[in-house]
C-alpha positions in Angstrom: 235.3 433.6 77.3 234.2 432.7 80.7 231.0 431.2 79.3 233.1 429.0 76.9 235.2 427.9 80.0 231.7 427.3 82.2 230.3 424.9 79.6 233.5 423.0 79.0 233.8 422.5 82.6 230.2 421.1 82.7 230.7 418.6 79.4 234.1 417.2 81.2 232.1 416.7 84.3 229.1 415.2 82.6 231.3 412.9 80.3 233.6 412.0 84.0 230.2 410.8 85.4 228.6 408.9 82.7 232.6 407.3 82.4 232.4 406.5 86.0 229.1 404.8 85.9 230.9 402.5 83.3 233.2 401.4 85.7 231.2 401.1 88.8 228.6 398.2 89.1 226.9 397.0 92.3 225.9 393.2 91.9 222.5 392.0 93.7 223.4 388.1 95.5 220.9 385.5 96.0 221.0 382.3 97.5 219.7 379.1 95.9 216.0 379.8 97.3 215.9 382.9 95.6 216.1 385.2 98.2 218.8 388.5 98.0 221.4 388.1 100.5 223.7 390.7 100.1 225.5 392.3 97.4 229.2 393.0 95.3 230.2 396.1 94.4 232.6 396.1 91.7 234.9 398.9 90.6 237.6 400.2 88.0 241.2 400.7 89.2 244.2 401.0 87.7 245.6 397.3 88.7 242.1 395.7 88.3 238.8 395.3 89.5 237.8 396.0 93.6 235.3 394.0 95.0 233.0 394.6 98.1 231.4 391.8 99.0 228.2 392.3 101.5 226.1 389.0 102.6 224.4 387.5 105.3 223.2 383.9 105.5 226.2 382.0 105.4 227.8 379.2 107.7 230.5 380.6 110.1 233.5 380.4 108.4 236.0 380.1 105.3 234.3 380.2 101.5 235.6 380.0 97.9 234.3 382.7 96.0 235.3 383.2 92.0 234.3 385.3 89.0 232.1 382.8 86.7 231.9 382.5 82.9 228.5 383.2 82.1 225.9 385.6 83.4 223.2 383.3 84.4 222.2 382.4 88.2 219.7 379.2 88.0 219.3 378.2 91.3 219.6 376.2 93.2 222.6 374.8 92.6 223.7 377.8 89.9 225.5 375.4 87.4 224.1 377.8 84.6 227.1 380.0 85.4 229.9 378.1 84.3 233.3 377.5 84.8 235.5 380.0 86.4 236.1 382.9 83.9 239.6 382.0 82.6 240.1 383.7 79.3 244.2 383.0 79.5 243.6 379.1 80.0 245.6 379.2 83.2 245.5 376.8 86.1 243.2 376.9 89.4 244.2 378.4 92.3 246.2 381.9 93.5 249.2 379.3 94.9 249.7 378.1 91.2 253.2 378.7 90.0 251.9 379.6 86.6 249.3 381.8 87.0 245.7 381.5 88.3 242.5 382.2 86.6 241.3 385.5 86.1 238.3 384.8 88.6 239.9 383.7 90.8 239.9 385.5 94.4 241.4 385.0 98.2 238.5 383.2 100.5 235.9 385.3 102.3 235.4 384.5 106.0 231.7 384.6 107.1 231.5 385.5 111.0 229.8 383.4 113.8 226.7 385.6 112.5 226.9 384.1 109.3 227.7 388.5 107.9 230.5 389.0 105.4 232.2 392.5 105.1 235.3 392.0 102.3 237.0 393.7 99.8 238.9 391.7 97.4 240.8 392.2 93.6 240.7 390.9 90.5 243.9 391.8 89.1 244.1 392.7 85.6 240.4 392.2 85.4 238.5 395.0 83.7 234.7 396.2 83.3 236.1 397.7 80.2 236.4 396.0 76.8 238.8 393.0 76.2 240.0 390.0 76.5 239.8 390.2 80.4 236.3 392.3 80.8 234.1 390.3 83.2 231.4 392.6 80.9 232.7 391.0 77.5 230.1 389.2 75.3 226.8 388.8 77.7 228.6 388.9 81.3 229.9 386.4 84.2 228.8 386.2 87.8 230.2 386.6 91.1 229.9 382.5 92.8 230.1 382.0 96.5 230.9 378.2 97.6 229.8 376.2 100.4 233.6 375.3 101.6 237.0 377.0 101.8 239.4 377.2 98.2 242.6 374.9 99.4 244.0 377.6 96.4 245.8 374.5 94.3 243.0 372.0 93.8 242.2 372.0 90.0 239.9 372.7 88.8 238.0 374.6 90.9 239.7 374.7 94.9 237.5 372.0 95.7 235.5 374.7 97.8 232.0 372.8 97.3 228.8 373.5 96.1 227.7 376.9 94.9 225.5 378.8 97.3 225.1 382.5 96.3 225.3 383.8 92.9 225.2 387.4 91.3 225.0 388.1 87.6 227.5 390.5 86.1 225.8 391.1 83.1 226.9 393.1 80.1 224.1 395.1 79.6 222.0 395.0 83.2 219.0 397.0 81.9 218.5 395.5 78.5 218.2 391.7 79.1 215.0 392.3 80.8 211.7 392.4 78.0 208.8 392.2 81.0 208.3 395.0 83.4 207.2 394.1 87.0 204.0 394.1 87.6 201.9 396.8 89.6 200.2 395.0 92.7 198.1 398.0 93.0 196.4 397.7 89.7 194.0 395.3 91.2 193.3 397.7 93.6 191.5 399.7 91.5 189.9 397.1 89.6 188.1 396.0 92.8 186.8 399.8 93.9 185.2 400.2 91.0 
């Protein structure tokens, strides 16, 4: 009997971590050069999604950021991603009387160093399936703008141009069909 109990207790804990890695997802950032300048960590709760936002790079200062439509980060000005990711049709803006967009989120302030530290929420967003999964069909991505969201402006805050842009994509691992190369490889090739 205790052996029954043991591996029951080690399939709910196996299933708990696998569910947990389902609602977990850390976001790489990069900046319209290319280069990674931080990152979003995005997690399950019950009223929505958390986000940590880490970055460096940016000007001192008040910026828009916002939960795009579609997973794709084309720098350098990121247009690729969309629209904000609105799947209710709402209005702009978290002062609109009638609701806002889902991807919609409060302003992050970069310091005089140009270094973000936030934590934000997407209420009733989800990484699970649905209407309102940022993970539904291929993904969205995370958009940071140049300027402050006034919060009313339709339809996007009038917060500027796109700077820094993370892809939230539905299946992270599987949209890749080339592995990196090995820089090594040549290594060899010239010893011998």
């Amino acid at each position: 009997m205790r052996l029954f109990i043991i591996a029951v207790a080690l399939i709910l804990a196996s299933c708990q971590s696998g569910s947990d890695s389902e609602t977990n997802r850390t976001v790489e950032m990069y900046n319209g050069s290319g280069d990674m300048v931080g990152t979003a960590v995005l997690s399950e709760l019950e009223s929505g999604i958390q986000v940590e936002v880490s970055l460096e790079g940016l000007e001192p200062g008040y910026h828009g950021i916002h939960i795009h439509e579609f997973p794709k980060c084309k720098g350098p000005d990121f247009t690729s991603a969309g629209n904000h990711f609105n799947p209710d049709g709402n209005e702009h803006g978290l002062m609109h009387p009638e609701g806002s967009h889902l991807g919609d989120m409060p302003n992050i302030e970069a310091d005089a160093g140009g270094l973000v530290e936030a934590e934000l929420m997407l209420p009733e967003a989800t990484l699970k399936d649905g209407k309102k999964s940022i993970l539904r069909e291929e993904g969205t991505s995370i958009i940071v703008h140049q300027g402050q969201d006034d919060g009313v402006s339709q339809p996007g805050g009038e917060s500027g141009n796109r700077l820094v842009c993370g892809e939230i994509k539905a299946d992270p691992e599987g949209n890749s069909s080339e592995s990196p190369t090995d820089p090594t490889e040549q290594n060899e090739d010239q010893e011998e």
